[in-house]
N, C-alpha and C positions, 0 to 999 in steps of 0.2 A: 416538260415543265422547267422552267430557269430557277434556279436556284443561287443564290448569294450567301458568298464563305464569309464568315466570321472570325477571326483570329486574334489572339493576345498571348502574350510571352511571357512565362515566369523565367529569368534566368540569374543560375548562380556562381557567383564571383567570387572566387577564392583567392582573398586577398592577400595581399604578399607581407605578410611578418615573418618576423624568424622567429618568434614564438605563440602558441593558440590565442586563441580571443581570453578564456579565462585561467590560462594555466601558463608557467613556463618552459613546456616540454615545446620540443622543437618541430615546425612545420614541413621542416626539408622532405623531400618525394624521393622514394627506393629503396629507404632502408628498409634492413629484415622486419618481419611483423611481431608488429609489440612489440619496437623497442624503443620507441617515441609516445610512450603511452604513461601518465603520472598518475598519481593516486587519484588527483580532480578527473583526468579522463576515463578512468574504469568507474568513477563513480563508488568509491570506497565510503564508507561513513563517518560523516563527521567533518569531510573536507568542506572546503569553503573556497567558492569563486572570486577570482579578481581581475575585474575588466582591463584589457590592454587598450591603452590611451589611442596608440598607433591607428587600429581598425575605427574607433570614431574620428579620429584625423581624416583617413582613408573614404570613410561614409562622405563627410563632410565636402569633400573635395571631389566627389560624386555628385553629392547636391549642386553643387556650385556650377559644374560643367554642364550638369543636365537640365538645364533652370527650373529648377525646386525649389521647391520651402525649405526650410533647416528646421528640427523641431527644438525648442531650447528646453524643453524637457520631454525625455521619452521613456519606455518604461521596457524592462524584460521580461519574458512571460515564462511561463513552465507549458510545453508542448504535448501532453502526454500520450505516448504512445506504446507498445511494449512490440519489441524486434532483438533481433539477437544482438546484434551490434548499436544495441542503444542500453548501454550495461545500466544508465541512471533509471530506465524505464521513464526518461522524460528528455526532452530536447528543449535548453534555451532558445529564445526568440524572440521576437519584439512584435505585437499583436493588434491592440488597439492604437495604442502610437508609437507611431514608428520613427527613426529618426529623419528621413527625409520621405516627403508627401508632395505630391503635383507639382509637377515638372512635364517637360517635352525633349523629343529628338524631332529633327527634321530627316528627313532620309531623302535622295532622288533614288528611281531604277528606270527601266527599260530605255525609254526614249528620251531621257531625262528631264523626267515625270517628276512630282517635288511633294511631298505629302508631309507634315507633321503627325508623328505619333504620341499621344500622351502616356506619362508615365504615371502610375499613378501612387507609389508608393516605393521605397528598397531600405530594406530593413535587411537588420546586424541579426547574425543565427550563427550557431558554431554546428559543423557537421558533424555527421555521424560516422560508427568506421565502417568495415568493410565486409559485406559476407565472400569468401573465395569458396567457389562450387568444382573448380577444376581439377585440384590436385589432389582432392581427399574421395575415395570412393566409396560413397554409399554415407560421408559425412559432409559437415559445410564446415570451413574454417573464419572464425574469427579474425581480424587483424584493427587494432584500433589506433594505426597510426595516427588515422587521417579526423581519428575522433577529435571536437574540438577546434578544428583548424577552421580558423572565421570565415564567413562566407558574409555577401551583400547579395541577397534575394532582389532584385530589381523585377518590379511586375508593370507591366504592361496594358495600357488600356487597350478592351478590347476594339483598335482600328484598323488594323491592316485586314485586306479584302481578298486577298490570294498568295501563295505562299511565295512569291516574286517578291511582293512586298515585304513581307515577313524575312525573308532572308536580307533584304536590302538595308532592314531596320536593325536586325539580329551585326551584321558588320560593320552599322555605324557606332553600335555599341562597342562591339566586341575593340575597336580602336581607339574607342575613347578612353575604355579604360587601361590599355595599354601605353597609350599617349600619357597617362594622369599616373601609372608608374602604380596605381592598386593591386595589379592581376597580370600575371605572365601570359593569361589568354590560351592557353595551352589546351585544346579541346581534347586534344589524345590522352591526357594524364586526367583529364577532369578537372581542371582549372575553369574552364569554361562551359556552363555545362547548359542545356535549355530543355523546358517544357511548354510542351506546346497546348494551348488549350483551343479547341476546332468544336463548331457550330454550323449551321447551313441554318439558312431560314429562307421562303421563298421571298424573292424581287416586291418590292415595295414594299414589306414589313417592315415593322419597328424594332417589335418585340425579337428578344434573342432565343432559338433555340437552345434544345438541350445536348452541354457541350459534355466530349471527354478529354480528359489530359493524356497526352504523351509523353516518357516518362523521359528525360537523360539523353539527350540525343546530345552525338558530342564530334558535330560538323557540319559545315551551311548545307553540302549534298543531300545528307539523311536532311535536314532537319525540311528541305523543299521536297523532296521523297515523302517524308511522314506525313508532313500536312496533306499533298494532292492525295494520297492511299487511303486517308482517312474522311477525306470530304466524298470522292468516290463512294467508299463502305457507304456513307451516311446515307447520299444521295438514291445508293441501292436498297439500302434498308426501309426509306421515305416512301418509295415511288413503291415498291412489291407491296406497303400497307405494312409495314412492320412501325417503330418506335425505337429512336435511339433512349442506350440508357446510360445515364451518368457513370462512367467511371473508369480508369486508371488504363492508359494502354503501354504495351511497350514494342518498339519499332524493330524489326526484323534486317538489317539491312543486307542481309544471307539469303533468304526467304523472300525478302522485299514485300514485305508485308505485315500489319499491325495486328496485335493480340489482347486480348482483354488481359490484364492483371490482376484487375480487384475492383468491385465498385469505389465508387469516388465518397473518398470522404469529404464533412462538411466541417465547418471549423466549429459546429458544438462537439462533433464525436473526438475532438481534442484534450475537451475539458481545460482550455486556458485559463489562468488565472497567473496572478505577477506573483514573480519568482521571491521569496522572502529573503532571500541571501546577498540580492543588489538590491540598492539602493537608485531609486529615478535617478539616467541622466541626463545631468543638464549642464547645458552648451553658455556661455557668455557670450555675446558679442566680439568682445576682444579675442576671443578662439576663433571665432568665423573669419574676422577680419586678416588675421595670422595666416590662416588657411588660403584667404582667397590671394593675398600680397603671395604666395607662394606660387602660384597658379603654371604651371607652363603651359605654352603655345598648343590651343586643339585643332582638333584635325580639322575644322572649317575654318580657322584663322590662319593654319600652313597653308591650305586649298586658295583662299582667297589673295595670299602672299607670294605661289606659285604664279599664280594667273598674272597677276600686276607687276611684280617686279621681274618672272624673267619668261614674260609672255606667251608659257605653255597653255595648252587648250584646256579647256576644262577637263577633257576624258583624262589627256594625260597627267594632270594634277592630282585627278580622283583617283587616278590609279596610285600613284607614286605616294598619296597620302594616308592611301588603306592601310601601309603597314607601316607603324613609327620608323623600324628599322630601313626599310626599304626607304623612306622620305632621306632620313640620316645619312646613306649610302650616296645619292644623288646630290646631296648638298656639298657632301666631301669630294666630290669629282666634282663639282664647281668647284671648289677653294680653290683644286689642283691644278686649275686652267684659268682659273682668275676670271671666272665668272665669262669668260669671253664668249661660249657660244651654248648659251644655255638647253638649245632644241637637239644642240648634236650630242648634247651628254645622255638629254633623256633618250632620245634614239637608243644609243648605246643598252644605257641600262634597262631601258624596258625591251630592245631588241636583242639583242646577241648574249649579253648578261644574265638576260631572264630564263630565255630558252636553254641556255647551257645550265642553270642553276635547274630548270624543272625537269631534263633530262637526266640529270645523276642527282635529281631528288632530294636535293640541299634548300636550305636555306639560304638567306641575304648574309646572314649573320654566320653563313661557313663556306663563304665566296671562297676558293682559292686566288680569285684574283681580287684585289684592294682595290677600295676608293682610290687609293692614291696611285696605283700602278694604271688602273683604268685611264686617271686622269692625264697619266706622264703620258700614255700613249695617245690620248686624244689631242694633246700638244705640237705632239709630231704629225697629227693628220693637220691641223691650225697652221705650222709652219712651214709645209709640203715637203715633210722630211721622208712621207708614207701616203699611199692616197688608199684611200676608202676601203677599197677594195683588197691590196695588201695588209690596211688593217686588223683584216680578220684573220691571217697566217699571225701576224704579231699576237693576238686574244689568245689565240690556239694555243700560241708558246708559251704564256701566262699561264694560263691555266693549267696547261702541265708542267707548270712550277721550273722554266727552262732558262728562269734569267731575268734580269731589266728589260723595261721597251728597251733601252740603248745597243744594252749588248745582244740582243735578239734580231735587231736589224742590221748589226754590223756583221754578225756570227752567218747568219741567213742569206746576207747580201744582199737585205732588200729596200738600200736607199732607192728613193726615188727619181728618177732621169729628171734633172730639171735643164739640163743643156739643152737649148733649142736646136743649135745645132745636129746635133745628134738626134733629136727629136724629128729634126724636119729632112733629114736625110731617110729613118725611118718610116717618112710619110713619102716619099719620093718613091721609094722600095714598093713600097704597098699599093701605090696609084698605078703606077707602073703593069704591075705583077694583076690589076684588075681593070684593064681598058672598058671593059663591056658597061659594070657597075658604075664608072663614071660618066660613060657618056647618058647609062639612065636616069644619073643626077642632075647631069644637067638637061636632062629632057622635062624634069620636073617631078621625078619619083624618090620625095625627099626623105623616104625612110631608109633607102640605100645609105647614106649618111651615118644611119647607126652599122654598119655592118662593116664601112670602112673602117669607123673609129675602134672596132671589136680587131679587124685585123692588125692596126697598128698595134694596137693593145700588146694582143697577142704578139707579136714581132718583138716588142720590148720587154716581152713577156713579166705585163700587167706594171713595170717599175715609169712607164710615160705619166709625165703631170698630164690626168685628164684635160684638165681646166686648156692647158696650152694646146694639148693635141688635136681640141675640138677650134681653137683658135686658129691654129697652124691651116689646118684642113680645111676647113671654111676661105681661106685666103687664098688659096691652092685651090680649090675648086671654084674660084670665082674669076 
């Protein structure tokens, strides 16, 4: 039986203040537990909430980028739910209306395939904190740093059709908001966090099966993990005559495998109602307009600026545009080279740069080697001060922190022979010392050709301007 996936994303953004959505204790990540915690976050009596301006700014400029509505009046709701680390026995949230409503992303994946997903909603919420199960035995620990610190719940129409997609949508997100400077995107700390909500219905239905949530998954890996485990489950569940049932799972990525948590709740068993202590907010025009005049460059307007002004392919754009920083790094090794060969920068940084940054499991943003040192040495490949190939003994020296390009090529000794002389005497040596190989050159066996130009190489050990030596040789063998 063929069966067709259903999929739609709740994801939460925790957005970047240095103080909560309604308090002014502080958002920073690491410090000891409860010590970031004010009388509004323990839910003390008698306290009283006050909206940080910052996080509707932040909402705002989410609508904008994600082409949404803006609502000019929205309302906060009382969540009610009772957990340990929810001390008010209720969570603010925004219910019926939210402050921004229908909008879209566009996504490409595999074959660069092009889909719009709709958004259908992302509403203002303040988290909840933290139960720790690890270090207390046979108790749970409390910690309510993280109680309070604003989140933007961004939900997702249910459109993506297999968890390809889903991931493809989940990282055009996950850069937007990075790009927009709301969300440090940090999926390890829970800055970025997603649920998955998974259905199956069979091939030419309409109507949607019955879905369950996955809970917090906080990586694109899991997060295409979780989905395929859980349409599988369903699929097996369908076909044996069983019935999926509504509710809450959580992803294993130990076990690699999904667990029920709890039936699914439904937003009566919330009991929402608006919160009596805020007041509706509401938006003016001239705050949208502020907002939108603010705007910085997104990530399909750097994509399309890539492509045109310095005629990277589309992959290479998509790539270099997925992560703010990573775009920012490449642009600064332009500056450094004065824009002059824009293809060999990106070679660079998504070749040799990348690989050495995903080998010792760094970041863009804890390069040992700089924009600007990448670019000094790309200079000296431009002015044949280094050819290609030595440039990667120069990367090496960089990276282990061994100097300037300058003084690493002069230290090293590895300027490059541009004496023809001396070049074409080392071709002399080589033709010489290979009678058999040339005469099979010139019988017509023109891959021999690359094997002379490997011994010159080698002779000059690798310091010959390619460019000339394959000119030299050529003339010499003609």
């Amino acid at each position: 039986m063929e069966w067709e996936t259903v999929i739609g994303l709740e994801v939460h953004a925790q957005l970047k203040t240095k103080t909560k959505i309604f308090s002014g204790a502080s958002t920073a990540f690491g410090a000891p537990p409860n010590t970031q915690a004010c009388a509004i976050d323990l839910g003390m009596p008698g306290v009283l909430p006050v909206l940080n301006q910052e996080v509707v700014r932040m909402a705002v400029r989410f609508g904008l980028a994600a082409n949404c509505q803006i609502a000019k009046r929205s309302i906060f709701a009382r969540k009610n739910y009772f957990y340990p680390d929810l001390p008010k026995g209720y969570q603010i949230s925004q219910f019926e209306l939210p402050i921004v409503y229908l909008g879209h992303l566009d996504i490409e994946y595999g074959n660069q395939q092009s889909k719009r997903i709709g958004i259908t909603r992302a509403h203002l919420e303040e988290d909840a904190g933290k139960s720790l199960h690890e270090d207390f035995a046979n108790y749970t620990g409390i910690d309510l740093n993280r109680a309070g610190t604003p989140l933007l719940e961004i939900v997702s129409e249910p459109d993506m059709r297999s968890a390809e997609e889903a991931v493809a949508y989940l990282k055009v997100l996950h850069a937007l908001v990075c790009y927009l400077d709301i969300c440090d995107g940090n999926m390890q700390e829970g800055s970025f966090r997603c649920d998955a909500n998974v259905s199956i219905r069979r091939k030419g239905e309409t109507g949607f099966g019955t879905r369950t949530e996955t809970k917090n998954i906080n990586s694109f890996r899991y997060v295409e993990q979780a989905i395929n485990f859980e349409v599988q489950r369903q699929i097996e569940v369908l076909e044996s005559g069983g019935k999926i049932i509504q509710q809450t799972m959580l992803f294993d990525p130990v076990k690699q495998q999904n667990r029920a948590m709890r039936s699914k709740e439904e937003a009566n068993d919330y009991r929402y109602f608006p919160d009596p202590d805020l007041l509706p907010l509401v938006i003016d025009e001239k705050f949208i307009t502020e907002v939108r005049q603010a705007m910085p460059e997104l990530p399909a307007e750097k994509r399309q600026r890539f492509i045109q002004d310095y005629g990277l392919s589309a992959y290479d754009a998509g790539v270099l545009i997925a992560q703010r920083e990573l775009s920012e790094y490449y642009e600064n090794v332009l500056a450094a080279i004065d824009k002059k060969d824009p293809k060999l920068a990106v070679n660079w940084v998504m070749g040799d740069l990348s690989a050495a940054l995903n080998k010792a499991n760094l970041d863009i943003t804890q390069s040992p080697v700089s924009a600007d040192k990448l670019g000094q040495m790309l200079l000296r490949i431009l002015d044949n001060t280094i050819s290609g190939k030595i440039a990667k003994t120069v990367f090496e020296a960089l990276w282990a922190q061994e100097g300037s390009v300058d003084s690493i090529i002069a230290q090293k000794g590895l300027k490059q022979v541009t004496d023809l002389g001396a070049i074409e005497k080392a071709i002399d040596e080589v033709l010489a010392q290979n009678p058999e190989q040339v005469e099979q050159f010139r019988a017509g066996k023109d891959k021999v050709f690359a094997f002379l130009v490997g011994q010159i190489m080698k002779a000059t050990k690798g310091k010959a301007n390619p460019a000339q030596v394959n000119e030299l040789l050529k003339k010499k063998l003609s």
